[in-house]
Every structure is written in C-alpha cells, then in structure tokens.
ROVEX-341401 format. One record per atom (N, C-alpha, C): residue in three letters; chain; atom name; x, y, z. Coordinates in nm, 2 decimals. Example, Ala and Ser with C-alpha at 12.3 -4.5 7.8 and 13.67 -1.06 7.14 Angstrom:
ROVEX-341401
REC residu chaine atome      u      v      w
REC    ALA      A     N   1.32  -0.57   0.78
REC    ALA      A    CA   1.23  -0.45   0.78
REC    ALA      A     C   1.32  -0.33   0.78
REC    SER      A     N   1.28  -0.22   0.71
REC    SER      A    CA   1.37  -0.11   0.71
REC    SER      A     C   1.29   0.00   0.79
//
This chain:
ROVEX-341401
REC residu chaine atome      u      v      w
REC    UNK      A     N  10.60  10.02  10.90
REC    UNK      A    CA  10.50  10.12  10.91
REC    UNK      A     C  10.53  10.20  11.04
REC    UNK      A     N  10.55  10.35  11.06
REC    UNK      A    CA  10.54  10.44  11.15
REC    UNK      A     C  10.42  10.47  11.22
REC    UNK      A     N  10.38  10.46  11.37
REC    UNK      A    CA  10.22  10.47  11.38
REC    UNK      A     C  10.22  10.63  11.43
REC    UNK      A     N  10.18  10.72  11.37
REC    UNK      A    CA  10.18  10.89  11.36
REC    UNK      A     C  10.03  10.89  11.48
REC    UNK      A     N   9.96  10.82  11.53
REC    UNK      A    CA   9.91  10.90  11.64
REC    UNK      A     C   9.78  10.79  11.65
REC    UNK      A     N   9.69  10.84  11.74
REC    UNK      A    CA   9.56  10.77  11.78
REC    UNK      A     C   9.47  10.86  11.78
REC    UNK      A     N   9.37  10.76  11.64
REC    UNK      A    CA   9.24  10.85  11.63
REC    UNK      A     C   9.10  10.85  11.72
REC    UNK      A     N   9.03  10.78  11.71
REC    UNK      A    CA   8.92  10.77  11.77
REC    UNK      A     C   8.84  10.64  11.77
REC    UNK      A     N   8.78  10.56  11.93
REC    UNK      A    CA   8.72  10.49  11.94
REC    UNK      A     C   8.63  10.44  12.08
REC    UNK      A     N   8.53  10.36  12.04
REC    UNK      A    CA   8.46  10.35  12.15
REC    UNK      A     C   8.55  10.30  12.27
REC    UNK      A     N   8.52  10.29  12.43
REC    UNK      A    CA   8.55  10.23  12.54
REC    UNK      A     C   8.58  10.07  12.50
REC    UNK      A     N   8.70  10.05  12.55
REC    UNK      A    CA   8.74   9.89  12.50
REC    UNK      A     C   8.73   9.91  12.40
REC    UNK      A     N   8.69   9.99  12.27
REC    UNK      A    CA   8.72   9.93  12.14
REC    UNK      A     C   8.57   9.85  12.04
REC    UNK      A     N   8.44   9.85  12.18
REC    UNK      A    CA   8.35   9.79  12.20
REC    UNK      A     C   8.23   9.86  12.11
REC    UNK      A     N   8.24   9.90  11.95
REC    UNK      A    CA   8.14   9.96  11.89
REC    UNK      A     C   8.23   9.98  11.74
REC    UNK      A     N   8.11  10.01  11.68
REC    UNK      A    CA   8.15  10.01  11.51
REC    UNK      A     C   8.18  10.15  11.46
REC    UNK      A     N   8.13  10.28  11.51
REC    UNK      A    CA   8.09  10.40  11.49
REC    UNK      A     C   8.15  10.50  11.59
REC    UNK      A     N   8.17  10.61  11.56
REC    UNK      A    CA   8.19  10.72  11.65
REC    UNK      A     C   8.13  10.85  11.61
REC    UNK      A     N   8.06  10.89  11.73
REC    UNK      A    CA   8.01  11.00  11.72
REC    UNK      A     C   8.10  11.12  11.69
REC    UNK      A     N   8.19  11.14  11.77
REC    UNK      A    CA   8.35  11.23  11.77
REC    UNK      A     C   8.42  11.27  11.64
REC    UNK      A     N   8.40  11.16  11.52
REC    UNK      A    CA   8.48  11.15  11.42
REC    UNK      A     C   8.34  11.15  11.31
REC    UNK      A     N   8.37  11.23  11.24
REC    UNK      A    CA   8.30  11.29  11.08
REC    UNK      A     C   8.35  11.22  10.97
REC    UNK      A     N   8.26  11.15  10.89
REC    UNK      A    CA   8.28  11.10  10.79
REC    UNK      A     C   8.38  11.19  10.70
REC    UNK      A     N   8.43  11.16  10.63
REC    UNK      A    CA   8.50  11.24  10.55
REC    UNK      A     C   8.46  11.32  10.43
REC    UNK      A     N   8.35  11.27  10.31
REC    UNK      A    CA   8.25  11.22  10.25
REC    UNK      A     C   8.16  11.34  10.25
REC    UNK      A     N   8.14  11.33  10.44
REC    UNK      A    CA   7.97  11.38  10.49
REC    UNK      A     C   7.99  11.39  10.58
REC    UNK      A     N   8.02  11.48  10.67
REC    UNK      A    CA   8.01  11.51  10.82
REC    UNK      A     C   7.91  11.52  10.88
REC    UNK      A     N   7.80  11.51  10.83
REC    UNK      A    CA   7.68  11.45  10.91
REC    UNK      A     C   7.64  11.29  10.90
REC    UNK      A     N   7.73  11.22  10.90
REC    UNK      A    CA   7.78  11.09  10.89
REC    UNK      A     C   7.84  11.05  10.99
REC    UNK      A     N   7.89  10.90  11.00
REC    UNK      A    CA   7.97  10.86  11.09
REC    UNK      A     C   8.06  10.77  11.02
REC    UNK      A     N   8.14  10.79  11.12
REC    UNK      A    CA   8.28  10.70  11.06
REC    UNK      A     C   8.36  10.66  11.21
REC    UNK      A     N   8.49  10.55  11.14
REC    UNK      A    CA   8.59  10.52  11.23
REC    UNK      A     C   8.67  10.60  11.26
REC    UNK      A     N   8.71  10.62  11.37
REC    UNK      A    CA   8.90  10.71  11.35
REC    UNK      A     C   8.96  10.68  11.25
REC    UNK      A     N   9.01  10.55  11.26
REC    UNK      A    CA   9.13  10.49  11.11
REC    UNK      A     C   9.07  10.49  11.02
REC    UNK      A     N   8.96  10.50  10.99
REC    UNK      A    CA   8.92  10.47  10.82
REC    UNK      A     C   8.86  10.58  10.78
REC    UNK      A     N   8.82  10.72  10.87
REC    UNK      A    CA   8.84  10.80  10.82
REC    UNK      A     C   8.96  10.92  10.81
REC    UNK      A     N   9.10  10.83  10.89
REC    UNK      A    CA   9.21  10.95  10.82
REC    UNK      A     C   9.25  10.87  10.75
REC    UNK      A     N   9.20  10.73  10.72
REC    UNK      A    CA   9.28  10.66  10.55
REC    UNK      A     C   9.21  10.78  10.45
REC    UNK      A     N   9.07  10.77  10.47
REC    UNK      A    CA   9.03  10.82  10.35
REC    UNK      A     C   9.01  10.97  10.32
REC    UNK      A     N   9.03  11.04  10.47
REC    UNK      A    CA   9.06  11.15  10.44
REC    UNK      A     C   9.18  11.23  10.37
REC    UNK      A     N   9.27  11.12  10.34
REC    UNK      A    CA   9.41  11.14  10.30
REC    UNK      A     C   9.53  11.16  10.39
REC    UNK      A     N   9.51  11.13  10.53
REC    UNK      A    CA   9.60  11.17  10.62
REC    UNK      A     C   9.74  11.10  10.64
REC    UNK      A     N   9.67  10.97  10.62
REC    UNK      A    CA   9.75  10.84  10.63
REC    UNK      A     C   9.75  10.78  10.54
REC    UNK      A     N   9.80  10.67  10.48
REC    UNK      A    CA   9.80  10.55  10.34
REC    UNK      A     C   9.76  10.45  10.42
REC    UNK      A     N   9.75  10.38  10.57
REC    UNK      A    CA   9.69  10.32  10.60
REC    UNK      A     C   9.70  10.30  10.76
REC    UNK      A     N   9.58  10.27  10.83
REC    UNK      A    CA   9.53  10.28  10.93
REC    UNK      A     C   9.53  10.12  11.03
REC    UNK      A     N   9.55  10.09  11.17
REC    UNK      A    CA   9.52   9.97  11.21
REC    UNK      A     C   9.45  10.00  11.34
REC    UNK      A     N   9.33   9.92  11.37
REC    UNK      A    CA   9.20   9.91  11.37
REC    UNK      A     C   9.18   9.73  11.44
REC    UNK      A     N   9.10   9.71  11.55
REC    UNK      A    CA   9.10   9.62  11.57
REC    UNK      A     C   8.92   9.58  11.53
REC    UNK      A     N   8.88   9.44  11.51
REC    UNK      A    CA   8.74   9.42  11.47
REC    UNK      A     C   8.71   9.25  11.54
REC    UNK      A     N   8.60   9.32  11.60
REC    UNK      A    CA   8.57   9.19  11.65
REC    UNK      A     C   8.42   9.15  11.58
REC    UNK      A     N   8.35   9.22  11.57
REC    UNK      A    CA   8.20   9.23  11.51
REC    UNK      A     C   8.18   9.32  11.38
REC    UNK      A     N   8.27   9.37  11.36
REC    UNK      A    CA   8.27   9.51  11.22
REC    UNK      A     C   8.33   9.61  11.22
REC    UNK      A     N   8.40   9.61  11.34
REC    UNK      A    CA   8.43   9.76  11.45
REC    UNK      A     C   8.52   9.82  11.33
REC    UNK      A     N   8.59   9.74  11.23
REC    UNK      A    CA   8.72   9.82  11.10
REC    UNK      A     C   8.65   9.76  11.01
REC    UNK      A     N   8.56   9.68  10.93
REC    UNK      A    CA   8.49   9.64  10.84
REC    UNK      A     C   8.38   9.79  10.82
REC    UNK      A     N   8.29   9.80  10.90
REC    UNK      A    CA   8.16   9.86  10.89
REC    UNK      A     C   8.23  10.03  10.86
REC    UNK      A     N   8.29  10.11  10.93
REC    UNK      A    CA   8.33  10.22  10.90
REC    UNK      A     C   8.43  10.22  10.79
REC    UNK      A     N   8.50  10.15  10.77
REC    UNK      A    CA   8.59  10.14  10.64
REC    UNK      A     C   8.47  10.15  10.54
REC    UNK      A     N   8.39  10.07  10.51
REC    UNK      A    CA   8.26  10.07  10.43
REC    UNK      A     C   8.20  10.23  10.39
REC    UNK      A     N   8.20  10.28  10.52
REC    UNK      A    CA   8.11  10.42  10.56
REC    UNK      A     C   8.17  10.49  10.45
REC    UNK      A     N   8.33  10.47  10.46
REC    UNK      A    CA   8.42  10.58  10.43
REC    UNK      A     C   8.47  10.58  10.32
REC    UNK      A     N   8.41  10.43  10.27
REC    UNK      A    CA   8.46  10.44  10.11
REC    UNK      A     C   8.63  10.37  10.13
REC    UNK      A     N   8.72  10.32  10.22
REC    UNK      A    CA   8.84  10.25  10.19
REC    UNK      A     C   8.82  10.11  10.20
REC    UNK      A     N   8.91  10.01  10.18
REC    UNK      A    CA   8.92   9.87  10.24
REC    UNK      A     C   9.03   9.84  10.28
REC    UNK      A     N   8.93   9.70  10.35
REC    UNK      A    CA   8.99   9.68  10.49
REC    UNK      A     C   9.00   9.52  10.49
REC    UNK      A     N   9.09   9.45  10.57
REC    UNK      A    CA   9.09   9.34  10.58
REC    UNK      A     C   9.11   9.27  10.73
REC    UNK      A     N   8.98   9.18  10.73
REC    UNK      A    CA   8.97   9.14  10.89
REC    UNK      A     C   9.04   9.01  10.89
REC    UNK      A     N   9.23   8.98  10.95
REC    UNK      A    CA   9.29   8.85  10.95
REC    UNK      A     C   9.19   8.73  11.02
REC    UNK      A     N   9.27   8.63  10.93
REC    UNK      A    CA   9.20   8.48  11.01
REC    UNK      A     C   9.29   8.47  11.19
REC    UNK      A     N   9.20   8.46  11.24
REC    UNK      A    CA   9.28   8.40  11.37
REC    UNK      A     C   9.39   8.37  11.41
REC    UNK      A     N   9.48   8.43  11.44
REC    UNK      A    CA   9.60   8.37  11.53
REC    UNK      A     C   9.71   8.44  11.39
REC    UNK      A     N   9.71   8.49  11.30
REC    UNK      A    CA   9.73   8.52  11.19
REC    UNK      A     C   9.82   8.65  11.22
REC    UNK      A     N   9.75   8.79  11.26
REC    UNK      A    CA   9.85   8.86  11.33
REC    UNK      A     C   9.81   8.88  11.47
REC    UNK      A     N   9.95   8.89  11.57
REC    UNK      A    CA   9.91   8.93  11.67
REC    UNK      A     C   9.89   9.03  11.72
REC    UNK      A     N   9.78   8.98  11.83
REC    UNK      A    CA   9.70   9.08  11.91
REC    UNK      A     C   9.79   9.12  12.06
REC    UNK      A     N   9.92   9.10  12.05
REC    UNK      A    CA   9.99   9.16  12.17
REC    UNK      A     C   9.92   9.31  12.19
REC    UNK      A     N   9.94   9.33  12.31
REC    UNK      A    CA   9.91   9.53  12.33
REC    UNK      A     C   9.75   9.52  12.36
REC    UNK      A     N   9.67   9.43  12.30
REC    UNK      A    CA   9.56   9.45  12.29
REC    UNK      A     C   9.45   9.36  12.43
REC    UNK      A     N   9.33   9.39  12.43
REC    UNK      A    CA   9.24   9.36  12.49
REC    UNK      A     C   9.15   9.33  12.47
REC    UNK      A     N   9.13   9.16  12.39
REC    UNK      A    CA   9.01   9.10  12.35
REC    UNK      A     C   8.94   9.10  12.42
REC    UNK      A     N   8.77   9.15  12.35
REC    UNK      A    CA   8.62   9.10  12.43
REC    UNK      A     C   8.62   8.97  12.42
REC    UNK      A     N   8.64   8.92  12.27
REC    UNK      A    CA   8.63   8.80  12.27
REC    UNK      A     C   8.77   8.69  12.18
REC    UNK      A     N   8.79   8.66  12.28
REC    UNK      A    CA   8.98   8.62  12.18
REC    UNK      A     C   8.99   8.55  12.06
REC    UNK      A     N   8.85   8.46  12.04
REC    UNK      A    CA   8.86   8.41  11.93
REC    UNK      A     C   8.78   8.46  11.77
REC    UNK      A     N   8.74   8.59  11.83
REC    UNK      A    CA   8.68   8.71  11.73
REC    UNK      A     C   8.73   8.81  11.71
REC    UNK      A     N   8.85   8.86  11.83
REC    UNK      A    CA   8.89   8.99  11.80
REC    UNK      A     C   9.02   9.01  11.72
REC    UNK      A     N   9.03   9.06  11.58
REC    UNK      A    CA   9.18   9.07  11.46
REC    UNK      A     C   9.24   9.21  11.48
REC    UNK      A     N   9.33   9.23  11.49
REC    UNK      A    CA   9.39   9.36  11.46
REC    UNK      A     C   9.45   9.34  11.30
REC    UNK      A     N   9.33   9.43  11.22
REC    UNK      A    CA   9.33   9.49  11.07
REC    UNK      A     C   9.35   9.59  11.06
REC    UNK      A     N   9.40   9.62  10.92
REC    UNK      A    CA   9.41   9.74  10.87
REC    UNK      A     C   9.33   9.80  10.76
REC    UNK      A     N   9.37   9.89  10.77
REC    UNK      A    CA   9.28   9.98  10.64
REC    UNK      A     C   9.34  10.05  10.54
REC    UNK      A     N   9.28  10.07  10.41
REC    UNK      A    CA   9.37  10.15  10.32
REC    UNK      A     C   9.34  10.19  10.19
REC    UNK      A     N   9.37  10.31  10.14
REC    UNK      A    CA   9.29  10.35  10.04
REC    UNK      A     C   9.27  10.23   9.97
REC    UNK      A     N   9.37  10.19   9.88
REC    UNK      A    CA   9.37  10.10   9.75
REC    UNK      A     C   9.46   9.99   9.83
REC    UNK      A     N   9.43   9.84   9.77
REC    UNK      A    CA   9.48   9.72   9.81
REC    UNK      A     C   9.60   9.72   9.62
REC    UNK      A     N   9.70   9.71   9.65
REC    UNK      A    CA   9.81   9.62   9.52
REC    UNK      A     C   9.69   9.51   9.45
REC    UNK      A     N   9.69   9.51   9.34
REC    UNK      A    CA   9.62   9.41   9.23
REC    UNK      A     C   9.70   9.32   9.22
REC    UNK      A     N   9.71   9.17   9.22
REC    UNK      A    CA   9.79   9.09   9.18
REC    UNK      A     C   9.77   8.98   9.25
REC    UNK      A     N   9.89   8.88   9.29
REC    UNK      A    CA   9.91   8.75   9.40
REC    UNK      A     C   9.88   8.82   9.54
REC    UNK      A     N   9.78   8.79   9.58
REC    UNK      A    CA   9.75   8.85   9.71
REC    UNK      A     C   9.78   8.78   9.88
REC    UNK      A     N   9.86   8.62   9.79
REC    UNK      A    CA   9.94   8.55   9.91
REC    UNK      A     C  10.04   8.54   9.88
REC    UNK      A     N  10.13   8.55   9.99
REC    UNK      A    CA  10.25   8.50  10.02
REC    UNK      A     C  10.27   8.33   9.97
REC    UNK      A     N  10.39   8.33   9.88
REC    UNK      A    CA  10.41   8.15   9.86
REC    UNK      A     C  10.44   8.12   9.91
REC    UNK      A     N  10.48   8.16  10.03
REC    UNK      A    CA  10.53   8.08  10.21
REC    UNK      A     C  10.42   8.05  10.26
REC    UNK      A     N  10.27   8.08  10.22
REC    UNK      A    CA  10.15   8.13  10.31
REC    UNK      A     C  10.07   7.97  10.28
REC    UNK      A     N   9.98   7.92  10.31
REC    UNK      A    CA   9.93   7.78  10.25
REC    UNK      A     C   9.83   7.85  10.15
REC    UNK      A     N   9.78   7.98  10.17
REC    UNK      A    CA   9.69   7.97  10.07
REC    UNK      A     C   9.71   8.06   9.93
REC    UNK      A     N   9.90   8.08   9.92
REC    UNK      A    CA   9.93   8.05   9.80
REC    UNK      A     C  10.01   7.95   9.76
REC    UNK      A     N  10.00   7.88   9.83
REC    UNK      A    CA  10.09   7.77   9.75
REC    UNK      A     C  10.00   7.65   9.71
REC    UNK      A     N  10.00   7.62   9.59
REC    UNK      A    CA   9.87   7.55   9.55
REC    UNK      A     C   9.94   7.43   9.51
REC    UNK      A     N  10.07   7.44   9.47
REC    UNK      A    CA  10.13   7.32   9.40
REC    UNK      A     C  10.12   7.21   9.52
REC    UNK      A     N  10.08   7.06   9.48
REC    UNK      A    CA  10.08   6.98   9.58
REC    UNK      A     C   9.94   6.98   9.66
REC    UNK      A     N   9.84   7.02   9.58
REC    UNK      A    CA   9.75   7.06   9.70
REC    UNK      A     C   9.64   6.92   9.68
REC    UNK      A     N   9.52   6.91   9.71
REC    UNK      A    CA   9.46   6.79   9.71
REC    UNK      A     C   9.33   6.87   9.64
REC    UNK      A     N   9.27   6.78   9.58
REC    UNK      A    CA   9.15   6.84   9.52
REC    UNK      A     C   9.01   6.85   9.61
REC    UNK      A     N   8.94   6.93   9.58
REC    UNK      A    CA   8.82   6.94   9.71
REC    UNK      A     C   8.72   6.81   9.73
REC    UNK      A     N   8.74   6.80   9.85
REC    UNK      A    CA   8.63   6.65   9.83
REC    UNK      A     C   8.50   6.66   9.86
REC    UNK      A     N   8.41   6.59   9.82
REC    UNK      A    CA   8.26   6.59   9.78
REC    UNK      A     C   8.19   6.54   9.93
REC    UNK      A     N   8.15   6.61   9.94
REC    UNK      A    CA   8.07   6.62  10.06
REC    UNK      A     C   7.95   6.54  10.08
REC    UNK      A     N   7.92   6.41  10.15
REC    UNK      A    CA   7.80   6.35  10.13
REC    UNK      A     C   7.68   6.42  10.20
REC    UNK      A     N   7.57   6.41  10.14
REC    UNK      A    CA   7.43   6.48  10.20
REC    UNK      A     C   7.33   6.38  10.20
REC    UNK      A     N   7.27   6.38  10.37
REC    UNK      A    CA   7.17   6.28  10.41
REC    UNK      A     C   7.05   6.35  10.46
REC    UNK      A     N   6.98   6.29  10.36
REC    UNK      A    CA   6.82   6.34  10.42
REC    UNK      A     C   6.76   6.31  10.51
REC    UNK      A     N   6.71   6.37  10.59
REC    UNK      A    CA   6.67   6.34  10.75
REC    UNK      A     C   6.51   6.35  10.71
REC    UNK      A     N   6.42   6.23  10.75
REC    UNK      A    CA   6.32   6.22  10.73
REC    UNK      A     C   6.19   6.29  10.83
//
C-alpha cells in the first residue's frame, strides 16, 4: 500500500469526528479524514488509528468498513498511544473480500486440532 497523503484529525488523534472534513453523503454532517476519502472514492483504503471509535464511529458515518485489530496484532510503531492497551492502527475500506477471512498461519483460522469450548460453571451467590 502507497500512503498518497494525510487527511484530517483531532490533536493527538484524541476524538471521533472532525469539524474540517464533510461527510461525503452530507456535508452538513461529520466525518473522519480516512473514512471519508475511502468513501468519497479517493482512495480504496484508508489507515486510521482507534482507541475509543476514533475509525469505527466515522467509518459508520460514511457508510465504509472498518476493522479495529486485536492488540499487539499490528504495529503501532510511528504512533502515540493515549492508551497502549486500546490504541489499534486500522483501516478502512469501501468493500471487505467475502470469503476465509483468516490467515491459516493465523490461530483463528486454523481450526484443525482445536479443543472444543468448555462449559463454564455458574454459582449463585445468595
């Protein structure tokens, strides 16, 4: 992926919305930088960091999807967590590929071998 420029976002990164940037949609709306030149057609896809919704909630706004990694999953080199064990650098994108959506290197596609879910006991507290 080539990164063609920097759109728009709060100080630190620290907010869901921007005033600066028009929905695509509705310009009396709000949107992300990245999620609205995904969906404005500018880009095929956008990276966006989220610690509370900051690429979740505008992706939403704008009509694309978005996916917020699990932890430690991709790195946050370059970047400046508020909080390190909340903040993912995700991306954004018109349409996600339909199909196997893991990697069989990945653990959560490789199912062969796996153990069945165990039953959870429940104690009533009187």
């Amino acid at each position: 992926m080539v990164l063609v420029g920097h759109t728009d976002t709060h100080e630190f990164a620290a907010g869901s919305t921007t005033d600066q940037c028009g929905n695509p949609w509705d310009p009396t709306r709000t949107a992300g930088g990245s999620a609205a030149a995904v969906a404005a057609g500018m880009v095929p896809a956008a990276l966006g960091t989220d610690t509370a919704g900051s690429l979740r909630i505008p992706a939403a706004l704008c009509g694309v999807s978005t996916l917020k990694p699990s932890a430690g999953m991709v790195s946050n080199a370059g970047t400046i967590p508020l909080a390190p064990s909340l903040d993912q650098v995700g991306r954004s994108r018109g349409r996600w590929p339909t199909g196997p959506c893991c990697s069989p290197r990945s653990p959560a596609g490789n199912r062969q071998g796996s153990r069945p879910p165990r039953r959870l006991a429940a104690a009533r507290h009187p």
